[in-house]
C-alpha positions in Angstrom: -19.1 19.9 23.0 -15.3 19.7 22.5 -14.1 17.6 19.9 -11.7 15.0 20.9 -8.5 15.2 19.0 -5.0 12.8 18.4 -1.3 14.0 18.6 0.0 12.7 15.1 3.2 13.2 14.1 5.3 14.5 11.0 5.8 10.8 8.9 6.0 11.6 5.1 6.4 14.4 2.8 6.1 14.0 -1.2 6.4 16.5 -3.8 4.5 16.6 -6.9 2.8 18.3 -9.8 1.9 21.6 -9.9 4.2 22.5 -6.9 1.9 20.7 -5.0 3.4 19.2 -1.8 1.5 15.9 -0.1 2.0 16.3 3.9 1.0 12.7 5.5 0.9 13.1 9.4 0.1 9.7 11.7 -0.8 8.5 14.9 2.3 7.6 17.1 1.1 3.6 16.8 0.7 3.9 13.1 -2.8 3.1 12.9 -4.6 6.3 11.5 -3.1 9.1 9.5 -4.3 12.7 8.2 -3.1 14.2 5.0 -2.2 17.5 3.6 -1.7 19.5 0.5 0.2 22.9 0.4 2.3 24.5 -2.6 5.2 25.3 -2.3 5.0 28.9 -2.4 2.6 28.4 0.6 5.1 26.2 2.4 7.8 29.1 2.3 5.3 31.9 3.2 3.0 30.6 5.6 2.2 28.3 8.6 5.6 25.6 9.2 5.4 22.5 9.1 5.8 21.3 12.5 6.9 18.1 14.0 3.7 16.9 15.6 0.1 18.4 15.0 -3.2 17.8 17.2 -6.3 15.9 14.5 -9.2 15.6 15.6 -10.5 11.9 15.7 -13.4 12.6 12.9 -10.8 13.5 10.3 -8.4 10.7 10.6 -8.3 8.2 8.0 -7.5 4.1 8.9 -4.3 2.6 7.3 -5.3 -0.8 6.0 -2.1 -2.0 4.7 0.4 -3.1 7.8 3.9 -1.8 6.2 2.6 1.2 5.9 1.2 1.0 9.3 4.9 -0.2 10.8 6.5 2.7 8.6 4.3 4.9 9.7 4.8 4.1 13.2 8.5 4.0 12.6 8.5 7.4 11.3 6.4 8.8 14.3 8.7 7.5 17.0 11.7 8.8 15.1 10.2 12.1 14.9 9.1 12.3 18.3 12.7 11.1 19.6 14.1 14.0 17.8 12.1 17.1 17.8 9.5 18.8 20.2 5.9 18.6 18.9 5.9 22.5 17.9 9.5 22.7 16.3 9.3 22.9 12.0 10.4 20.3 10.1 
């Protein structure tokens, strides 16, 4: 059985402790997002972060609070408008 999977795209991008960086990719409507930590060393030496990934639906998480739902969604359409879904960010 194939799992079914969502085209999110590249909507936020914070860095923190420990060289840890926080990767936050959403649904183009805002509604769902996935998130992803990578060092730094791991973001200069390995897989690029690219404009738009495919998630599948299991490992999405809801976004309860509607700013961050209309940023979100913001973001996504911006991104889309400017990059092709396999071009690094």
């Amino acid at each position: 059985m194939s799992e079914s999977t969502v085209r999110c795209w590249f909507v936020e991008r914070a860095f923190g402790d420990r060289n840890v960086v926080t990767i936050v990719y959403a649904s183009a409507d805002g509604s769902r997002y996935h998130q992803r930590e990578r060092s730094s060393a791991s973001l200069r030496t390995g897989s690029p972060v690219t404009a738009a990934v495919e998630i599948p639906e299991d490992q999405l998480e809801p976004v309860d609070d509607e700013e961050t739902r209309d940023r979100y969604a913001t973001e996504a359409e911006r991104t889309a408008n400017r990059y092709e879904p396999d071009e690094t960010v």
